[in-house]
C-alpha positions, 0 to 999 in steps of 0.5 A, spaced: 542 525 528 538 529 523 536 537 523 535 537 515 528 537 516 526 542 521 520 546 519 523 553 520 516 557 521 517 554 529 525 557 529 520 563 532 516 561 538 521 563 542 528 560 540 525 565 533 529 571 538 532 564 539 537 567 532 540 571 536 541 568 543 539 561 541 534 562 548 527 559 548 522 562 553 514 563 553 510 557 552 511 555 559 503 552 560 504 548 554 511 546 555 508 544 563 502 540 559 506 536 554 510 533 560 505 531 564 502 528 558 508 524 558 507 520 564 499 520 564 496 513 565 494 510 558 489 505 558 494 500 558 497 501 565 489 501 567 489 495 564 495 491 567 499 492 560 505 494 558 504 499 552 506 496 545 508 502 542 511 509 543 507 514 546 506 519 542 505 527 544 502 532 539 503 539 538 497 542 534 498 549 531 498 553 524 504 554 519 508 560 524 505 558 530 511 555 533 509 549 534 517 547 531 521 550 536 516 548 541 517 541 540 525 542 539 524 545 546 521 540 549 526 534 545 531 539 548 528 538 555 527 531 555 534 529 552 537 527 558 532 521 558 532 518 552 540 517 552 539 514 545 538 521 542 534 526 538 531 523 532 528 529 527 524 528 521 520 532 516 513 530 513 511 535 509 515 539 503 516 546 503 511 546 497 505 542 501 507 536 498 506 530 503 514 526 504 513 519 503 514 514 508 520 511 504 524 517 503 523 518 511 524 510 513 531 512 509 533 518 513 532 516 518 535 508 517 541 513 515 541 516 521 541 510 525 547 507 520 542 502 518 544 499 511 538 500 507 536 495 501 536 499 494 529 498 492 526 496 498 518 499 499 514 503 504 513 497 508 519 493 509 522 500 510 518 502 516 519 495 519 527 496 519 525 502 523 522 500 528 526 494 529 532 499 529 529 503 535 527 496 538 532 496 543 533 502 543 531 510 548 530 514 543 526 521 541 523 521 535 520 528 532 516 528 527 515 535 523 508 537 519 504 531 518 498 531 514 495 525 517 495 520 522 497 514 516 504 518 515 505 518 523 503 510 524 508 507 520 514 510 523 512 509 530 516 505 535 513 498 537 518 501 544 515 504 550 521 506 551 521 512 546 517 518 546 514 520 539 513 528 538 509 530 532 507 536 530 500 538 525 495 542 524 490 539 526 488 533 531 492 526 528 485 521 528 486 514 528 492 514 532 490 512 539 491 516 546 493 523 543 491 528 546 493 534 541 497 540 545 493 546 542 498 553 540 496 558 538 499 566 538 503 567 544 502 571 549 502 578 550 509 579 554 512 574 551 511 577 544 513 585 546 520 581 549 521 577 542 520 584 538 525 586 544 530 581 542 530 585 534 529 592 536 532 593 542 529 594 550 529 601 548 524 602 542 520 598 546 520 601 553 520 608 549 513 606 547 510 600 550 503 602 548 505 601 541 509 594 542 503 591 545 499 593 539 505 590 534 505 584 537 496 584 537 497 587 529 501 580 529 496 575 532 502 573 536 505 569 531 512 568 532 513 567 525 510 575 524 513 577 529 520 575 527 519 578 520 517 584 523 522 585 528 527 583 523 524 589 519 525 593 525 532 591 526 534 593 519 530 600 520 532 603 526 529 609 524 522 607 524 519 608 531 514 601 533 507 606 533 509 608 526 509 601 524 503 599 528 500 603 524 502 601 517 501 594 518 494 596 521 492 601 515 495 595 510 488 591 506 487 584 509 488 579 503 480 575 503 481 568 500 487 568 506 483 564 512 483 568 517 488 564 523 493 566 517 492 573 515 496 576 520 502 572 517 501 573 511 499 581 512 505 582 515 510 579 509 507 583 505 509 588 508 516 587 508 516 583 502 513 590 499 519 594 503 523 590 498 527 593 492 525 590 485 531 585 484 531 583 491 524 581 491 524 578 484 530 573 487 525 572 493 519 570 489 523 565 485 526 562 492 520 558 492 523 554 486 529 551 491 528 543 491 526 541 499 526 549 500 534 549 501 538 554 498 545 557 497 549 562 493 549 558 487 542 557 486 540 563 488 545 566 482 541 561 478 534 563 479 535 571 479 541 571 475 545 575 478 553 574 481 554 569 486 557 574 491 551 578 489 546 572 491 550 571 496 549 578 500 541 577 498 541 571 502 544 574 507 540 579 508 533 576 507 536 572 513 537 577 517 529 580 515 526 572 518 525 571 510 530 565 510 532 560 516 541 560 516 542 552 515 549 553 516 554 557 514 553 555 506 544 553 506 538 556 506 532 554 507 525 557 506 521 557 511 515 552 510 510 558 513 512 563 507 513 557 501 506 558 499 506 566 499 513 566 496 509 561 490 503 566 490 507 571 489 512 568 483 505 566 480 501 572 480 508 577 478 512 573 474 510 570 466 511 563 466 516 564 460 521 566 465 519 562 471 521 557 466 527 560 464 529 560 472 528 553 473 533 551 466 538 557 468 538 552 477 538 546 473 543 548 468 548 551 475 546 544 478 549 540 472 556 543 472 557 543 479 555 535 480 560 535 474 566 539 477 565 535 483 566 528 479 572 531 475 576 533 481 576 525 483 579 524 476 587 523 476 592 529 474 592 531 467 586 527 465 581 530 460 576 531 465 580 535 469 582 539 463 576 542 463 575 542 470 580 548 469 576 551 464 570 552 469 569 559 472 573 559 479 566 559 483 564 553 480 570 548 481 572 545 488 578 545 491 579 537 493 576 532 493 574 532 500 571 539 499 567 536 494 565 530 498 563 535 504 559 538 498 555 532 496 553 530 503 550 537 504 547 538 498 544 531 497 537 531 499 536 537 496 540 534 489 534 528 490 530 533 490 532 536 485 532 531 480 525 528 482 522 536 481 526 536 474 522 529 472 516 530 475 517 537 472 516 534 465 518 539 460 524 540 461 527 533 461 533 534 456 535 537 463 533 533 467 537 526 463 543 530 464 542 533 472 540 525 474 546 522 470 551 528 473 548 526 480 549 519 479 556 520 477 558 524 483 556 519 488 558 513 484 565 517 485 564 520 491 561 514 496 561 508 491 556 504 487 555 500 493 555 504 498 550 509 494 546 504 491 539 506 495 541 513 492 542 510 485 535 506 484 531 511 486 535 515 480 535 510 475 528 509 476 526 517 474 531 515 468 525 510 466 520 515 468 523 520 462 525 515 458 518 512 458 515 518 457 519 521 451 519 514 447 527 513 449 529 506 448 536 506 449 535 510 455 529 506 457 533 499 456 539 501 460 535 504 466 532 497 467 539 494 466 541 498 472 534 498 476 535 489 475 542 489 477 540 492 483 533 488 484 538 482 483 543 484 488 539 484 494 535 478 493 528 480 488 531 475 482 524 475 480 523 482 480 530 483 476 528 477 471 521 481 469 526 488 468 531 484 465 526 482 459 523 489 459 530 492 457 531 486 452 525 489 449 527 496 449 533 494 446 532 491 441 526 496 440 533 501 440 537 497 435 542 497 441 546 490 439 550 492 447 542 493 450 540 486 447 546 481 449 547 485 456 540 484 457 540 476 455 546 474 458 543 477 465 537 473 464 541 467 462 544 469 469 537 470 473 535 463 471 542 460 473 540 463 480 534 461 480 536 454 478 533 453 472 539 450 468 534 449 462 533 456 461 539 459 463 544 455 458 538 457 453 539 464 454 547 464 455 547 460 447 543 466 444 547 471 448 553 468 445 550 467 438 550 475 438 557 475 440 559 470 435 556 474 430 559 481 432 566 478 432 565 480 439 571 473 441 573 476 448 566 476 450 564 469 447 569 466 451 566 468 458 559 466 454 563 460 453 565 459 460 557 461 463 555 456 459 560 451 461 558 453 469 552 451 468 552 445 464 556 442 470 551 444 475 546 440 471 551 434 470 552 435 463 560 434 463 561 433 455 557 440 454 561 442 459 567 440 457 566 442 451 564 449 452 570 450 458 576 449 452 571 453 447 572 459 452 579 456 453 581 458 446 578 464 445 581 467 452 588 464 448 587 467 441 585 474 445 592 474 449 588 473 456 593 469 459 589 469 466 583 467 463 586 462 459 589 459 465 582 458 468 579 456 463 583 450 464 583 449 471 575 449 471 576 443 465 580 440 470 574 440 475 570 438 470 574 432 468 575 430 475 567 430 476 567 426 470 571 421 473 577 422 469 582 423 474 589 423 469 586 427 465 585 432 470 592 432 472 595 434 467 590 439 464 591 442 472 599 442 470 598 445 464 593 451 468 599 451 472 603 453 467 599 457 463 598 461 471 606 462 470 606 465 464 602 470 465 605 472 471 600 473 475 602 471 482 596 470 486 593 466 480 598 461 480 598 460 487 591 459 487 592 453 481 599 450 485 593 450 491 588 446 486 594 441 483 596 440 490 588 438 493 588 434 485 594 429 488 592 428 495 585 426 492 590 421 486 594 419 493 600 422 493 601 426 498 608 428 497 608 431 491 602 435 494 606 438 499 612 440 494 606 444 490 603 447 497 610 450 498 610 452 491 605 456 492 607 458 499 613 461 496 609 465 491 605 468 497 610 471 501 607 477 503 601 477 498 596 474 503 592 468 501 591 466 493 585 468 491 579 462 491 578 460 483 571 461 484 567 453 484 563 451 477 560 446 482 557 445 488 560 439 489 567 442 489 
């Protein structure tokens, strides 16, 4: 289940030694009080009644506190009663900005392997969760919640499984919680986490001084891991002579001061820093969703990557960043706001600017060295692969894709800070038509289209903004394409008439018949014949003009379908050969050949059985020349159904084994799509 979202002000608490050993201890009363909490009656027992929805717990405590890891722990605890496994979502960007209800329904549906329909609002996406966990033993950790409206959405109508929250305050509105409050840990429990950094003997060498540390921290795991950190990497420092820096260090008033402690000791070593080092980190907190590699961290500063590289590490081993794995970084939610701070009070705009163009640009190409990796041997995208510094191709495909997965919400990310950034939108048409690209190639147009809506729309939102109508135009094609696939056909029709708008707006001849045609095809879905052959007819007009004969013959061939749904068998007829000629005149055998066979249909429906024969004969034939084998199996499949219907079943078993014989190993013909639902 997903761990991308942890907030890493907890990893502390007492898994925050836990960096080294992976061990969790202290919080024994609050990890005895949650249990408890588990089986406490609720009102619904007392009254005879089987709880209607998960129960929830709740852990309370400021950013730095370990409320994160104390609830990693208890999920750790309970893991053997909840056989289903351990789901895990944050609410709250690194930034402070709150998540939406959609994009965590769609981590967590993810997670659950549970299609996602592209498109899909707040609402239907929360209920395809809770009827994902309706059946299911699950335990679901939710991260940093502003508010009760972001917990309630998510919660499982399922009794059977245990919703754990963490915020910084008490969730009202959601009833029977009882917020299990933390604050800094104990006094012992903070000596033996600065112990797990410096070493028994720095701390059994003056015990005295370790206690007053762990004071100066406010037993705030987060500080105290900065700190021992800061003392591992100094090992010639005693702990009295860092209590007392800390303690002679000026308290920061606009901090509150449950926060002070934290704050006062990542000043001190954020200021123990050299000056690049801490230029790069200030700039951190410009990293989408907080996450951070090599790459961008080689962008933001711009340095080497095997430089930012080592930086990172480093910063790692000092608590300023949470190893992800062995590639990603993420900043920890509790020093975000005072990484921003910072970056804002040190740094001109001019240049923070420049660092967010320099990391988009760096993203643009590795997005396109991850798409051009896809692309055949020899193929102009691989040529200027190769001429990509070696630190920004990929190997394999597989490599590429395994950076893609890892990568992808912090590239969602990315591109939604570049569009709501708003100056620097060059930039951000680029990062989002690259991002596009590499999953279509990767995962698929269908697979990643969930992803691909979400793009598209911030295409919209810049086109909109920049008066780009051309983009503005393809963007609502691509956003109804998607609305008309999975069933809002009202929603596509408005988008396809807004992008007809903007196309001719654009003077984009491609846009505007596109955009026709596709309305033409909302109204045949809806069954509005009338309107559909009206718009096929101005589609086709535009076709016609251009000299654009291949797609006039499919426009024919639309007009033709819809004119024998609605019964109209002469304007069928009439239009089936028109697209019949033109297939012939543009050199498109197989489309000539079914042409035909669906004026045979037509003919049939029309009560012209004769006529029908012989034109299905003649798709026969047509079928043979082209030489396409599956084709013409189809059409021999056809011409043997004719004859039954004419009575002579003789000769339709001749064509069945005719076709049977053309088969072979192939499997089945493939079906000659129907015109009629009376065929």
């Amino acid at each position: 289940m997903t761990d991308q979202a942890v907030d890493t002000s907890g990893m502390a608490a007492g898994s925050a030694a836990g960096r080294t050993t992976g061990e969790f201890f202290g919080r024994v009363r609050e990890l005895k009080e949650l249990r408890d909490d588990i089986e406490r009656t609720g009102l619904d027992t007392l009254a005879g009644r089987r709880a209607p929805r998960a129960r929830v717990l709740l852990i309370a405590g400021r950013p730095g506190s370990g409320r994160t890891a104390l609830a990693a722990a208890l999920a750790a605890n309970l893991a053997g009663d909840y056989p289903d496994g351990t789901l895990r979502a944050r609410l709250t960007d690194p930034g402070g900005e709150r998540v939406p209800t959609e994009r965590t329904a769609r981590a967590l549906l993810d997670e659950l392997d549970v299609p996602v329909p592209p498109g899909a609002g707040d609402d239907e996406l929360s209920e395809l969760v809770r009827a994902a966990l309706a059946h299911r033993r699950v335990l679901l950790l939710l991260d940093d919640a502003a508010d009760a409206e972001q917990v309630d959405p998510l919660l499982p109508d399922n009794p059977d499984c245990l919703v754990v929250a963490t915020a910084r305050g008490p969730l009202t509105g959601i009833p029977g919680v009882r917020p299990c409050t933390i604050g800094g840990l104990d006094t012992g429990s903070a000596v033996e986490l600065l112990g797990r950094f410096t070493g028994a003997v720095r701390i059994t060498v003056d015990p005295t001084a370790a206690d007053s540390l762990a004071e100066e921290c406010g037993g705030q795991p987060a500080a105290l891991t900065l700190i021992g950190g800061w003392l591992a990497a100094s090992p010639k420092a005693s702990v009295a002579d860092v209590t007392k820096r800390l303690h002679d260090m000026p308290v920061d008033p606009g901090q509150p001061t449950g926060a002070r402690p934290l704050a006062r000791t990542f000043r001190f070593v954020y200021e123990s820093l050299p000056q690049p080092s801490a230029r790069m980190l200030r700039l951190l907190s410009l990293a989408p969703a907080g996450v951070v590699d090599a790459h961008i961290a080689s962008a933001l500063a711009g340095c080497s990557v095997s430089g930012a590289q080592t930086a990172l590490d480093d910063f790692a081993a000092l608590g300023l960043l949470h190893r992800v794995d062995g590639r990603q970084y993420e900043v920890p939610g509790c020093l975000a706001p005072l990484l921003k701070a910072l970056m804002e009070d040190r740094d001109r705009p001019a240049e923070v600017q420049l660092a967010r163009a320099r990391m988009l640009e760096r993203t643009v190409r590795r997005l396109q060295s991850c798409r051009a990796i896809t692309e055949p041997d020899g193929s102009p995208a691989r040529k200027k692969l190769a001429g990509l510094p070696r630190a920004l191709r990929f190997p394999n495909v597989p490599a590429a894709a395994e950076w893609l997965r890892i990568r992808q919400p912090a590239l969602l990310a990315s591109a939604r800070m570049a569009v709501e950034d708003g100056e620097l939108d060059t930039l951000a048409r680029r990062l989002v038509a690259a991002l596009v690209r590499a999953l279509a190639a990767h995962r698929g147009t269908e697979a990643a289209a969930p992803e691909l809506y979400g793009l598209h729309r911030l295409v919209l939102d810049v086109a909109e903004r920049c008066g780009l109508h051309r983009e503005k135009a393809a963007a609502l094609l691509n956003l109804a394409d998607l609305d008309a696939r999975t069933g809002r056909t009202q929603e596509a029709l408005t988008r396809y008439r807004a992008a007809l708008d903007a196309g001719r707006a654009a003077g984009d001849p491609y846009a505007t018949g596109r955009a026709m045609e596709s309305v033409g095809g909302t109204y045949q879905e809806l069954g509005d014949w009338q309107r559909a052959s009206d718009w096929y007819g101005r589609a086709l007009e535009q076709r016609l003009t251009r000299g654009e004969r291949a797609d006039a013959a499919r426009l024919y061939g639309r007009l033709g379908a819809v004119h024998t749904y609605a019964g109209r068998y002469g304007e069928a007829l009439r239009n089936w050969r028109a697209s019949a000629a033109g297939h012939r005149k543009a050199g498109d055998l197989p489309g000539h050949a079914r042409a035909l066979s669906e004026v045979a249909r037509v003919q049939e429906y029309a009560g012209r059985p004769e006529e029908s024969l012989r034109t299905c004969r003649e798709a026969v034939e047509w079928a043979r020349r082209a030489e396409d084998v599956r084709l013409h199996a189809a059409l021999e499949l056809r011409l043997a159904d004719t004859l039954d219907r004419l009575g002579d079943p003789a000769a339709a078993r001749l064509h069945r084994s005719a076709a049977e014989r053309l088969l072979g190993d192939e499997g089945s013909a493939y079906e000659i799509r129907s015109t009629s639902a009376r065929d």
